[in-house]
C-alpha positions as CSV (number, residue, x, y, z in Angstrom):
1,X,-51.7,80.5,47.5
2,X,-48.3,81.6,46.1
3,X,-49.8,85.2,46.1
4,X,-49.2,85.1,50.1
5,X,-45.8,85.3,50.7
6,X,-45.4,88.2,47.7
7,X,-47.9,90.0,50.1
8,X,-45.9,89.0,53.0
9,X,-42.9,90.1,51.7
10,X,-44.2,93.5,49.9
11,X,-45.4,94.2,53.8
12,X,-42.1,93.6,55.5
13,X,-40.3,95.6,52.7
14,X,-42.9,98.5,53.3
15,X,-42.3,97.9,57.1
16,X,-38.6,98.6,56.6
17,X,-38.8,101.6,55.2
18,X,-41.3,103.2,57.6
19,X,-39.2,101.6,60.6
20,X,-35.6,103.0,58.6
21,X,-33.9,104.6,61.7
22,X,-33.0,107.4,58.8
23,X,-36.5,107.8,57.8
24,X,-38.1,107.9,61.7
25,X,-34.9,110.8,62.4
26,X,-35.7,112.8,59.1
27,X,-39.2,112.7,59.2
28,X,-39.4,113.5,62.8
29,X,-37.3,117.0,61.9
30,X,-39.7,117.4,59.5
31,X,-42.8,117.2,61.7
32,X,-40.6,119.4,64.0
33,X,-39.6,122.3,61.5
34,X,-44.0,122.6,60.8
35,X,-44.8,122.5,64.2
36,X,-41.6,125.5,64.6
37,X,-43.2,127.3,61.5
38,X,-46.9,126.8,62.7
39,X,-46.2,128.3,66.3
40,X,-43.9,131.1,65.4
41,X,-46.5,132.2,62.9
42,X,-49.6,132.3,65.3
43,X,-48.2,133.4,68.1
44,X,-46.9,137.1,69.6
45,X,-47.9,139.1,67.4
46,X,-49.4,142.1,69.3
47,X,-47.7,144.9,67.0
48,X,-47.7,148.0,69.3
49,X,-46.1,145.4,71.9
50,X,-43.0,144.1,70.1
51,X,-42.4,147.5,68.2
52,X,-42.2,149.0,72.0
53,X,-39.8,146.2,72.6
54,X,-38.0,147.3,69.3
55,X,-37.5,150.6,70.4
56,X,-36.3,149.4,74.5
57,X,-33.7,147.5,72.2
58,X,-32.4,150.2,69.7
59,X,-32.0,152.5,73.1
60,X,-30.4,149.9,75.1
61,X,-27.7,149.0,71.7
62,X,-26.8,152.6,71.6
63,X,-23.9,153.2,69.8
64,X,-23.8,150.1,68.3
65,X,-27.2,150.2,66.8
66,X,-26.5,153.8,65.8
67,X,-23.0,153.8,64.4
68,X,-22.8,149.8,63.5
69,X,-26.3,148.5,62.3
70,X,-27.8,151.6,60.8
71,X,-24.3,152.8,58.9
72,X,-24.1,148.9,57.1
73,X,-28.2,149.1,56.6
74,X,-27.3,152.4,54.7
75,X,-24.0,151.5,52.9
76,X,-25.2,148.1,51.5
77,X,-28.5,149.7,49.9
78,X,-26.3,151.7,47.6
79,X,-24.0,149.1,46.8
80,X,-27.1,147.3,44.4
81,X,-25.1,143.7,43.7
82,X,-24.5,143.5,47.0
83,X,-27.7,144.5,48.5
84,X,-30.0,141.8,46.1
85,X,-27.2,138.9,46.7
86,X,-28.1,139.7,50.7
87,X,-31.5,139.8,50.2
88,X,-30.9,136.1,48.8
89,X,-28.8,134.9,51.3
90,X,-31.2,135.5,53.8
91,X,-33.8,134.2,52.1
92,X,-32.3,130.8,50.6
93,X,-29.8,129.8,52.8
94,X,-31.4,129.3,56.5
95,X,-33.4,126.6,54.7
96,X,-30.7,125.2,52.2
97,X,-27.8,124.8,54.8
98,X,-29.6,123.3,58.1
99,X,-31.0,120.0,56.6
100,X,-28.0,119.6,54.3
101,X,-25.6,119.8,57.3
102,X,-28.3,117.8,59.2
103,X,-28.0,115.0,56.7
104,X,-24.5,115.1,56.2
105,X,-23.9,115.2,59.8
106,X,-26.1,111.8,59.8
107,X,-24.0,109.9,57.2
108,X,-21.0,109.8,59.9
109,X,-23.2,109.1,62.8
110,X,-22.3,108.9,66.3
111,X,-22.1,111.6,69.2
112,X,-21.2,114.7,67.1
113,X,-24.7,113.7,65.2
114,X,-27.3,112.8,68.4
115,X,-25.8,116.1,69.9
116,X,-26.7,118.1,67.0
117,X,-30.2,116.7,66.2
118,X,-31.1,117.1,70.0
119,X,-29.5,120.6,70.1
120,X,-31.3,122.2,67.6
121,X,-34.5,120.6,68.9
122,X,-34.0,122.4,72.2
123,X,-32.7,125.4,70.9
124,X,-35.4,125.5,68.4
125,X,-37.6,124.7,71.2
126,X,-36.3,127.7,73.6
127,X,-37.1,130.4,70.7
128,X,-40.7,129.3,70.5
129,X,-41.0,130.1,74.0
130,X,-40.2,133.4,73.6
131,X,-41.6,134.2,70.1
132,X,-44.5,133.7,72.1
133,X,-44.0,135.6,74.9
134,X,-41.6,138.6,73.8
135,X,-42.7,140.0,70.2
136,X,-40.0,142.1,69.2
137,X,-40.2,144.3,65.9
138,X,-37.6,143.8,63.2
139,X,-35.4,147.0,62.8
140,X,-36.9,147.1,58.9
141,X,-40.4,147.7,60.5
142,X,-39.1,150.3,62.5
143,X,-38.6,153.3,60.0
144,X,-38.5,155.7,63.1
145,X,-35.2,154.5,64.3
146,X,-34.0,155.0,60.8
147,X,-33.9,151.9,59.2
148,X,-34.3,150.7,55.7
149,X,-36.1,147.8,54.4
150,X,-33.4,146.4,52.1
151,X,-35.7,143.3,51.2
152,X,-38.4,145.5,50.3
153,X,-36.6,148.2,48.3
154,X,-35.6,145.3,46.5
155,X,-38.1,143.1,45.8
156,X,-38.5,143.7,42.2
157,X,-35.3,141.4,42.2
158,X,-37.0,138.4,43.9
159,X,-40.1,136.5,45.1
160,X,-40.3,138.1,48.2
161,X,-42.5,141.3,49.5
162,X,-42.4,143.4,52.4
163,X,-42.4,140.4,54.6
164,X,-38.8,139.7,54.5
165,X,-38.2,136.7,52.8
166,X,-41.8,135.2,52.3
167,X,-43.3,135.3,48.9
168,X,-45.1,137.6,48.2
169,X,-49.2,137.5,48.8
170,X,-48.3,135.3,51.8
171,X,-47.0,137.6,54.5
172,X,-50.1,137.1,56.8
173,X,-48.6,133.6,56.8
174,X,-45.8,134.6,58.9
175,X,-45.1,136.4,62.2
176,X,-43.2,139.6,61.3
177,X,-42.7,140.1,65.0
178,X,-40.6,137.4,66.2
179,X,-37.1,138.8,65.7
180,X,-35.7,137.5,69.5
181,X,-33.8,135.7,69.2
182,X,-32.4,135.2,65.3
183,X,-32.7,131.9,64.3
184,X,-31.4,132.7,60.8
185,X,-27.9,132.8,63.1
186,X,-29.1,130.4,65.3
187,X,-29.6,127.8,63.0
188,X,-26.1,128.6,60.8
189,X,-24.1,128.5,64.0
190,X,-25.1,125.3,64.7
191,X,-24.0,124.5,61.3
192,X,-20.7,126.1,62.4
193,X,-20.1,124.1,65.1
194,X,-21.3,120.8,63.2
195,X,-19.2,121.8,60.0
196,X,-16.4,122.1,62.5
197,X,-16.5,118.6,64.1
198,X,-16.5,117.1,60.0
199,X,-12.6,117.9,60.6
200,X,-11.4,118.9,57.0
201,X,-9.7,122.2,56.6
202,X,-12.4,123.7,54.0
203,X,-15.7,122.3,56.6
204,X,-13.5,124.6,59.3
205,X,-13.6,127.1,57.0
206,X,-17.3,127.2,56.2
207,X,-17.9,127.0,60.0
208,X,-16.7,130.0,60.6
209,X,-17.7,131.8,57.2
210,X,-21.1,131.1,57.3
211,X,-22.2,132.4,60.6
212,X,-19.8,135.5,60.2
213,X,-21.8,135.7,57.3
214,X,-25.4,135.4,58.5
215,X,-24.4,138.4,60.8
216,X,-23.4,140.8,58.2
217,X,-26.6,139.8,56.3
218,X,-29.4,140.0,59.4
219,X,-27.9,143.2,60.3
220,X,-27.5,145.2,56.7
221,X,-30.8,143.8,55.9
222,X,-32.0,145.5,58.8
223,X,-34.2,141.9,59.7
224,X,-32.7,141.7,63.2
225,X,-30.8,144.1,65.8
226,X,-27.5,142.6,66.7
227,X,-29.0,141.6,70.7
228,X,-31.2,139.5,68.7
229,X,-27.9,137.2,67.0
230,X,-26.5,137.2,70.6
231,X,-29.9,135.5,71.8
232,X,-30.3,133.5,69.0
233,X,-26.6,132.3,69.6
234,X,-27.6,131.7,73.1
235,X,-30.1,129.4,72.6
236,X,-27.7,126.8,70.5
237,X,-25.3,127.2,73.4
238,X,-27.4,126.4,75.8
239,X,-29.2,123.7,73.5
240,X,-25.9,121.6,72.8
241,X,-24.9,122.5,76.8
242,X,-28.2,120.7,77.6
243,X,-27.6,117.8,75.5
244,X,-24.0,117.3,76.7
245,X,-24.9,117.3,80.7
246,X,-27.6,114.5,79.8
247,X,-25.1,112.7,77.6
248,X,-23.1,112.7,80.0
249,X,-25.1,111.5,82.4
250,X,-26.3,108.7,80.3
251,X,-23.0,107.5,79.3
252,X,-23.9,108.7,75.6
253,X,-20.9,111.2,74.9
254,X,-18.2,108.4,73.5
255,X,-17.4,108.7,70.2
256,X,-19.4,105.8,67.8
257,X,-17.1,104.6,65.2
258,X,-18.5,105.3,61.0
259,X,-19.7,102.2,59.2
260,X,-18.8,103.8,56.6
261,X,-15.2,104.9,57.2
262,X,-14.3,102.0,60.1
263,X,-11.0,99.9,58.9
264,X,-8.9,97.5,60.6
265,X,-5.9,99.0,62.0
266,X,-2.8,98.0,63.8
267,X,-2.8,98.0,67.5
268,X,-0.2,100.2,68.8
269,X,2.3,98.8,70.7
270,X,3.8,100.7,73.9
271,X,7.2,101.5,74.1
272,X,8.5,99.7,76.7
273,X,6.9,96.3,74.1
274,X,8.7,97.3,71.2
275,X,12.2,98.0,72.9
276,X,11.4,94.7,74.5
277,X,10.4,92.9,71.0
278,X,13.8,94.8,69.6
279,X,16.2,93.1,72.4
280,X,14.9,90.0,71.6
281,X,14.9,90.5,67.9
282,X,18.6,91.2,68.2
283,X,19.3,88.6,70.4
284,X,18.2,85.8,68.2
285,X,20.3,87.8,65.6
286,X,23.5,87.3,67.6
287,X,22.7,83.5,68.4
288,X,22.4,82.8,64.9
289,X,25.5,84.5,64.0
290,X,27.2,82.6,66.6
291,X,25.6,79.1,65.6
292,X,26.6,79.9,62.2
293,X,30.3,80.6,63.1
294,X,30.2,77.2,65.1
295,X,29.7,75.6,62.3
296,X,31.9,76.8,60.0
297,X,34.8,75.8,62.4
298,X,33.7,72.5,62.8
299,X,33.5,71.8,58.8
């Protein structure tokens, strides 16, 4: 019989894990981000469609696609170092950044976290509705309008093909024509606003860095047209604006003190106690002065 309670215990151990509130979060992002990869591959991806839609969009930029997106496109493919360390960025950091911020924003807990995890949900949520409904052609697939592939012209210098940043041999894998909106600056936005709240100098820093950025890259690389980063910033605002009314509305938005950092600290006193406590103080000072005197005479 002593074999049963080792059983018993091995289960509840097991049943800890699997029930870990950090483990249920995680996992559920997990589930979340294939579900997000799944859709956007399968979905919109009627090419003589979204490259109509590219074109509505380079006519309705203008000057700015003109004089703005193509002249950085040009400049950065003849600046080599630059070019390959952009080609990189775009393809590394969208998926390096998110979950680290994710989990870091996790370790302090509270508001600033629920608000992120259920922001990018939504926004995430938002993009696959119109990935689905809206292909839109990448700029780099659009050689018409100008436009260089810089992940392409460099791909000797990485892993990637002529599907932007998926390896090569597996570009029928992905939807090459769900550029609206830009999650790539999506995505590090939110981690801009959530390195922001971490309220060190340096995270402030980052915050804005990283989505300033994401711009330059998705633009020189030619992977998105700068309408796209405005949607794709849209849909994080309107994610975290979401969350906030019905946090609001729950009573959710107060701020939920760290386990980790929580300390016992004095309880500040008002003013009008302290000047109190300070007459007293000084009254009891003057008695004893004046007892003391007493007694000295009457020696």
């Amino acid at each position: 019989m002593p074999e049963q309670p080792v059983a018993t215990s091995r289960s509840l151990s097991v049943r800890r894990v699997v029930l870990n509130r950090a483990v249920v979060e995680l996992g559920g992002m997990a589930i979340l981000a294939i579900i997000y990869n799944t859709v956007r591959a399968g979905g919109g991806s009627n090419q003589a469609i979204a490259m109509a839609h590219a074109r509505d969009v380079a006519r309705l930029e203008g000057w700015v696609f003109d004089n703005l997106e193509l002249a950085l496109d040009h400049w950065i493919v003849g600046v080599p170092v630059l070019a390959v360390a952009a080609c990189y960025f775009y393809a590394l950091m969208h998926y390096v950044m998110t979950p680290a911020i994710l989990v870091l924003s996790r370790r302090r807990g509270g508001w600033q976290y629920w608000r992120g995890y259920c922001a990018l949900v939504v926004a995430s949520a938002i993009a696959l509705v119109i990935y689905a409904n809206w292909p839109l052609a990448p700029p780099r697939l659009m050689p018409e309008l100008g436009t260089i592939d810089v992940m392409r012209h460099f791909a000797s210098a990485g892993w990637w093909g002529d599907a932007a940043s998926a390896p090569r041999g597996l570009g029928d894998a992905t939807n090459q024509f769900a550029a609206m909106p830009s999650l790539h600056f999506g995505w590090s936005l939110w981690c801009g606003i959530q390195m922001w709240g971490f309220g060190k100098r340096w995270w402030r820093v980052a915050a804005v860095a990283y989505p300033t950025l994401q711009v330059v890259v998705v633009l020189a690389t030619a992977n998105h047209f700068f309408l796209d980063v405005l949607g794709g910033g849209a849909c994080i605002l309107v994610g975290y604006a979401v969350v906030t009314v019905i946090g609001r509305a729950l009573g959710k938005t107060g701020a939920t003190p760290d386990r980790a950092t929580t300390s016992v600290r004095p309880v500040a006193q008002p003013a009008a106690a302290r000047g109190s406590l300070a007459a007293v103080t000084r009254s009891g000072q003057l008695e004893g002065s004046a007892l003391a005197g007493h007694g000295e005479l009457l020696e």
